[in-house]
N, C-alpha and C positions, 0 to 999 in steps of 0.2 A: 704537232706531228712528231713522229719519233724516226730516228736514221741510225743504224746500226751501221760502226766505222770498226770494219776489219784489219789490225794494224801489227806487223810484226816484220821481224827482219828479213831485208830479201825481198823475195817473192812470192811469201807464202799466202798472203793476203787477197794478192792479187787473184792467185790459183786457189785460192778456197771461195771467191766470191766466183769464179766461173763455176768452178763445183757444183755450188749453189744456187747459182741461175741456171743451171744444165738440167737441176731437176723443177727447180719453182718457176721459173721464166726470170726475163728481167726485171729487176725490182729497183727503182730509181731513190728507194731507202738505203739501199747496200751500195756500199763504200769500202773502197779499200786504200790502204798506205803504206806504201811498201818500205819500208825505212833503209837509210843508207845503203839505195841502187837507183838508178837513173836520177841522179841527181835530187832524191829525198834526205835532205840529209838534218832537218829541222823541224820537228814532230812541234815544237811549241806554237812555232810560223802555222804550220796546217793547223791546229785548234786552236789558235786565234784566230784567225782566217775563219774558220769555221762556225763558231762562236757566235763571233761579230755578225755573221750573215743569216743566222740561225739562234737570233737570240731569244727565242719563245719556245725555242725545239727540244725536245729529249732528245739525250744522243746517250749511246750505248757503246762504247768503246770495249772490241775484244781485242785481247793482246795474245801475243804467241807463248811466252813465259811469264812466268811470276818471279818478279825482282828480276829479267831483264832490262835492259835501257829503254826499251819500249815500254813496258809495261812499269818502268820507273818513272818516264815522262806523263805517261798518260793520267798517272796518279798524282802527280800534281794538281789537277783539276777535279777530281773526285770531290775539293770538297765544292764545289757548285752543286747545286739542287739538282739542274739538269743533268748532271754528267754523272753516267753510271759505268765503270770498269768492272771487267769481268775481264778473266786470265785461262790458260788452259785452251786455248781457240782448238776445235775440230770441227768436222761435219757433220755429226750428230747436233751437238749444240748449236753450230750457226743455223743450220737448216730449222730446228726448233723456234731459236730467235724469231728465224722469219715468216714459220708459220702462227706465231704466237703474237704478233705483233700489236695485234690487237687487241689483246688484253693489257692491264694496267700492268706497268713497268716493272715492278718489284715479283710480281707471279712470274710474268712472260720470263724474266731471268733465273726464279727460281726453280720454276717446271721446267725448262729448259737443260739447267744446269743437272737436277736431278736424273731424267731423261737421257743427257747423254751419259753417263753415267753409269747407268744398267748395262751402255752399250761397249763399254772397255772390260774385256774378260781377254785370258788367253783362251784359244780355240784348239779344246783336246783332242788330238788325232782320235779317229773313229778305229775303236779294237775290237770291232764287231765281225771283220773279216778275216779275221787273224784265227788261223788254225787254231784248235784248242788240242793240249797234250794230255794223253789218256794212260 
């Protein structure tokens, strides 16, 4: 089985996994970790914890930043088989994740990633209604 664990500082994890069940339903593979708030203040504790309980599982660890302390910890465990980090967390890519799940681990994260991708542009005002000077 594969559990994609949403993890960054705050509560952004938290609010991108309702995001994400607001449109997919609830999905009992999405997980979130909200790091240093309500008393989350030990990301190694949760994936050992998680690990230990889940020791035949792929687990797909998104983090908020790349080389923050989240996404520092979480790489720690990168080098396990199972454990796959990915950095950059949106709603493009999570949502991707969790419709891809099903496919093998390495695609589901690479279409994903490519995917959300297309979807970061800045969005040109529209100069189509703008008088034109004659």
């Amino acid at each position: 089985m594969k559990y994609i664990i949403l993890m960054s500082h705050g509560h952004l994890a938290s609010g991108m996994k309702s995001t994400v069940e607001l449109i997919t339903g609830e999905n009992k593979r999405l997980l979130s970790y909200d790091a240093y708030v309500d008393g989350n203040g030990d990301i190694h504790s949760f994936f050992d914890s998680f690990i230990k309980e889940h020791p035949e599982d792929e687990i797909i660890a998104v983090t908020d930043v790349l080389g923050g302390s989240v996404n520092n910890d979480a790489l720690t465990y990168n080098h396990l088989p199972q454990i796959h980090v990915v950095t950059g967390m949106n709603v493009p890519m999570v949502l991707n994740l969790v419709l891809k799940m099903e496919l093998d681990t390495e695609t589901m994260i690479r279409e994903s990633i490519s995917e959300s991708l297309e979807l970061i542009t800045c969005c040109a005002k529209d100069t189509a209604d703008e008088e034109e000077d004659f």
